[in-house]
Kinemage of the C-alpha trace (Angstrom):
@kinemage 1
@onewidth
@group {chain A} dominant
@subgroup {mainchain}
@vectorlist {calphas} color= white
{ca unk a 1} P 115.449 182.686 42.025
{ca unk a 2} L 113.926 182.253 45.575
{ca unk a 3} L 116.009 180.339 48.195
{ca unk a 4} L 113.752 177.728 50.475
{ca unk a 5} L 113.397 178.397 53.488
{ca unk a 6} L 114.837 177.358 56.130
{ca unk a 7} L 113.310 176.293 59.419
{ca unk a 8} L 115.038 176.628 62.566
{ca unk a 9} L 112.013 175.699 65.008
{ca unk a 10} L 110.315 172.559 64.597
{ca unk a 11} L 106.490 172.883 63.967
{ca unk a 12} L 104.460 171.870 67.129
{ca unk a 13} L 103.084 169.416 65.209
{ca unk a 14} L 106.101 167.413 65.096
{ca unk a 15} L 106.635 167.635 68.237
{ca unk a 16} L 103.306 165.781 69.217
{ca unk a 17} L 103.966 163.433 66.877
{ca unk a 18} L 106.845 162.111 69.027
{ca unk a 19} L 105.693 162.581 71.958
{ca unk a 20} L 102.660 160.714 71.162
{ca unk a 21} L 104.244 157.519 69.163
{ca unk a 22} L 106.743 157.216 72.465
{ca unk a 23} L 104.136 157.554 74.732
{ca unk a 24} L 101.673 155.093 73.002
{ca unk a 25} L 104.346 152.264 72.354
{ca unk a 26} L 107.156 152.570 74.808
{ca unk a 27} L 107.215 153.254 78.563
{ca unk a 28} L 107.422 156.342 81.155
{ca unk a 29} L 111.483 156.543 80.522
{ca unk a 30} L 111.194 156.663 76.999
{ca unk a 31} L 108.349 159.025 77.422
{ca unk a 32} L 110.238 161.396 79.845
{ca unk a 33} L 113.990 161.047 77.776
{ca unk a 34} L 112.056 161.807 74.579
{ca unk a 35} L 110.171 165.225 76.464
{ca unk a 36} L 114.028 166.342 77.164
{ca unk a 37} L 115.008 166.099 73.730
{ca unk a 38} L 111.587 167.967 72.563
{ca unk a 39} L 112.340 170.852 74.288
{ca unk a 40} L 116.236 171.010 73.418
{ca unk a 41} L 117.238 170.134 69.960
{ca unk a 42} L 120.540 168.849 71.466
{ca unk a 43} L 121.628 167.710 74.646
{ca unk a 44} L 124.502 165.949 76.392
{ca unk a 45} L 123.869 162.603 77.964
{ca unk a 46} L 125.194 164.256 81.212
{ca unk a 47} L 122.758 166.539 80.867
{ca unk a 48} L 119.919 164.082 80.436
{ca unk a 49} L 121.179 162.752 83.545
{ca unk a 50} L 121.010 165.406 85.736
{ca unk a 51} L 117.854 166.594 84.477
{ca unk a 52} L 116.041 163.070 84.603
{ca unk a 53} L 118.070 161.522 87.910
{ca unk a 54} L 118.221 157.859 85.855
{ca unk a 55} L 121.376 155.634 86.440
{ca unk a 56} L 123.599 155.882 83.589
{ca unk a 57} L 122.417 152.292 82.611
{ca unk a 58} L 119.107 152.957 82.881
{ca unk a 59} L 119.699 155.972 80.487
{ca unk a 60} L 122.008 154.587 77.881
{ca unk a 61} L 119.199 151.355 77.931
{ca unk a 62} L 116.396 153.815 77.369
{ca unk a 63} L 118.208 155.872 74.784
{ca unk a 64} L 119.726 153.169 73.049
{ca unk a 65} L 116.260 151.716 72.256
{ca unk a 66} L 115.213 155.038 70.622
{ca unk a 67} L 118.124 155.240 68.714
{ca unk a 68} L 117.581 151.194 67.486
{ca unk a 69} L 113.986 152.119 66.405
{ca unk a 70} L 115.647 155.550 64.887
{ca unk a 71} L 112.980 157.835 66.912
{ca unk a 72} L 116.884 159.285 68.566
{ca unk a 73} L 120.333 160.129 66.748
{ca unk a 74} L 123.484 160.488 68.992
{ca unk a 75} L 126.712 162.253 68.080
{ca unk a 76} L 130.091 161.677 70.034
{ca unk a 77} L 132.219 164.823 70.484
{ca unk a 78} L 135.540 164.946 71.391
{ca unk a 79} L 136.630 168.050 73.412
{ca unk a 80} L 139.307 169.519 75.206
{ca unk a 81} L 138.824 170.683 78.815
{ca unk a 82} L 141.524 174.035 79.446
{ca unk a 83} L 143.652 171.759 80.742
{ca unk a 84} L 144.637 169.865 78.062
{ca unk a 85} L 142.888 167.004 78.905
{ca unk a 86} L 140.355 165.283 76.191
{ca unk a 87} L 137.325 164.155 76.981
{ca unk a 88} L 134.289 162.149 74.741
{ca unk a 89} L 130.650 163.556 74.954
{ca unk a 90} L 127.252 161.948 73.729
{ca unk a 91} L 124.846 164.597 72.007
{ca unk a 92} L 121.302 163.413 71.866
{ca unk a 93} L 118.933 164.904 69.244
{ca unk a 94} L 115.744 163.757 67.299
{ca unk a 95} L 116.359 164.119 63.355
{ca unk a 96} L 112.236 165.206 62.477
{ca unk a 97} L 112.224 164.095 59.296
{ca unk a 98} L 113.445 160.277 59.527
{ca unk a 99} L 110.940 160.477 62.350
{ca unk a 100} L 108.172 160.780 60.183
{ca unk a 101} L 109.317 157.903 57.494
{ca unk a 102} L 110.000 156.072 60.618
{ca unk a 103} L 106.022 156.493 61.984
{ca unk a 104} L 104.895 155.780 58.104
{ca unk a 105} L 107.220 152.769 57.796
{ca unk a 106} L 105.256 150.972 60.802
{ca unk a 107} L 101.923 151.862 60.282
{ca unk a 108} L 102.405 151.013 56.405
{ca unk a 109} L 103.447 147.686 58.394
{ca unk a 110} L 100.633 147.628 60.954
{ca unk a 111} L 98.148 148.252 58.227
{ca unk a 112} L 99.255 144.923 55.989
{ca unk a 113} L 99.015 142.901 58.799
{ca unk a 114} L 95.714 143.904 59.671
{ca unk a 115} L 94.875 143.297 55.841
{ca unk a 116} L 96.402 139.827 55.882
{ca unk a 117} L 94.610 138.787 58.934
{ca unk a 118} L 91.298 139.877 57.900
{ca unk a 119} L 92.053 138.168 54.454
{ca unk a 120} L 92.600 135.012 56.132
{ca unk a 121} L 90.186 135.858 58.382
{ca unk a 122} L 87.192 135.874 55.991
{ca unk a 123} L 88.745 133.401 53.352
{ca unk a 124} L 88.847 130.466 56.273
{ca unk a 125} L 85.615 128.565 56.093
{ca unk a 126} L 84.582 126.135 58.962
{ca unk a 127} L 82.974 123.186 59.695
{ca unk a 128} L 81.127 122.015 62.400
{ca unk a 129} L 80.118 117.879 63.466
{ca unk a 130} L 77.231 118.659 65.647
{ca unk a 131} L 77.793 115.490 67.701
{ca unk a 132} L 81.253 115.286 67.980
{ca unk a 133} L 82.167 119.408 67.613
{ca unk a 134} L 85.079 118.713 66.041
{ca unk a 135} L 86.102 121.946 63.814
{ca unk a 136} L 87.009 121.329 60.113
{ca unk a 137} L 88.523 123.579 57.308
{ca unk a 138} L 86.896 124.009 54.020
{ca unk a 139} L 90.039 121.803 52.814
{ca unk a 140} L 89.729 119.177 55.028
{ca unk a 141} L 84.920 119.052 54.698
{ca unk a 142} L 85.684 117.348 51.367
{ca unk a 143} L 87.052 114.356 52.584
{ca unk a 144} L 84.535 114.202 55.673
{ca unk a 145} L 81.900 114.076 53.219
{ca unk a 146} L 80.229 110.912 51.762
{ca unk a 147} L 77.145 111.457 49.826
{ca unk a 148} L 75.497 107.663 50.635
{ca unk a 149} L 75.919 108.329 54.440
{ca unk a 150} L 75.709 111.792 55.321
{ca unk a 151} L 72.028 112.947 56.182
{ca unk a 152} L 71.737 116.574 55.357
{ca unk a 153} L 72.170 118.421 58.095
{ca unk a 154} L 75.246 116.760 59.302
{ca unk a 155} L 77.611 119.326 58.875
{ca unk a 156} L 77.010 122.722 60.487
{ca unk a 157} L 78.650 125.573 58.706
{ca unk a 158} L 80.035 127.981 61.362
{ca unk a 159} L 79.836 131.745 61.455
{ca unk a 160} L 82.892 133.800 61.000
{ca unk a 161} L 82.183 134.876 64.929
{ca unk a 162} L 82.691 131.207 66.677
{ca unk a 163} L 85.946 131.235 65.072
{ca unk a 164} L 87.995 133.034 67.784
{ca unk a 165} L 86.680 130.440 70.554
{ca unk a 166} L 86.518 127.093 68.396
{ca unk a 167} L 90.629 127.977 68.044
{ca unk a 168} L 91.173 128.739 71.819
{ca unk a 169} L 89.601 126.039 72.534
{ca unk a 170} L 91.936 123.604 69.673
């Protein structure tokens, strides 16, 4: 029986994955904290520090909205210094694979939205009075109409393209 194998270098293709969901949806400190954690699977927050010049705010701001949106893990490790004395430590690292389910998770939710909006989108019919320009749903063209008063012509069915202005303008 064959053992998998095991990878100890993340494919490059990852790696551009990350970098470009950070880059296209969060800003230039997400961007550049994420870059440092591309290029070292796991690194203090001191480190980050140094190597970025943020204010520890700043940082722990930036980081902490990577590791809400789960692009970021963080480990605390206690250690002792060889005097005895015990100090806590932050290790940043990016966990690849709940990175991807993360990515498919939000466009799975991206994508229904744009489904749902184009559903409604194309389902909405509208109604035009040419001499007042009042805009009416299909729902509501029913009760407008009266069949010993309206001459035909009376009610202008719009075009799925005036929509976007007749609601700006509601």
């Amino acid at each position: 029986m064959t053992e998998p194998e095991i990878l100890t270098e993340v494919p490059a293709a990852l790696k551009r994955l990350a970098k470009q969901v950070v880059r296209g949806f969060y800003g230039m400190d997400h961007a550049l904290a994420l870059d440092v954690l591309i290029r070292n699977p796991c690194v203090r927050e001191e480190d980050i520090l140094e190597l970025l010049k943020f204010d520890r705010k700043q940082l722990r701001s930036v980081l902490n909205t990577l590791k809400g949106d789960k692009f970021v893990k963080c480990r605390m490790r206690v250690e002792t210094a060889p005097d005895g004395k015990t100090t806590r430590h932050n290790y940043y690292f990016i966990n690849y694979r709940l990175l991807v389910n993360v990515v498919k998770y939000k466009l799975d939710h991206i994508r229904r939205r744009i489904e749902t909006d184009e559903r409604d989108s194309t389902n909405r019919a509208s109604f035009r009075c040419p001499c007042c320009f009042s805009v009416f749903t299909d729902l509501e063209a029913n009760q407008l109409f009266d069949p010993m008063t309206v001459v035909p012509g009376d009610i202008l069915e719009e075009p799925a393209a005036y929509w976007p202005f007749f609601l700006n303008s509601l």
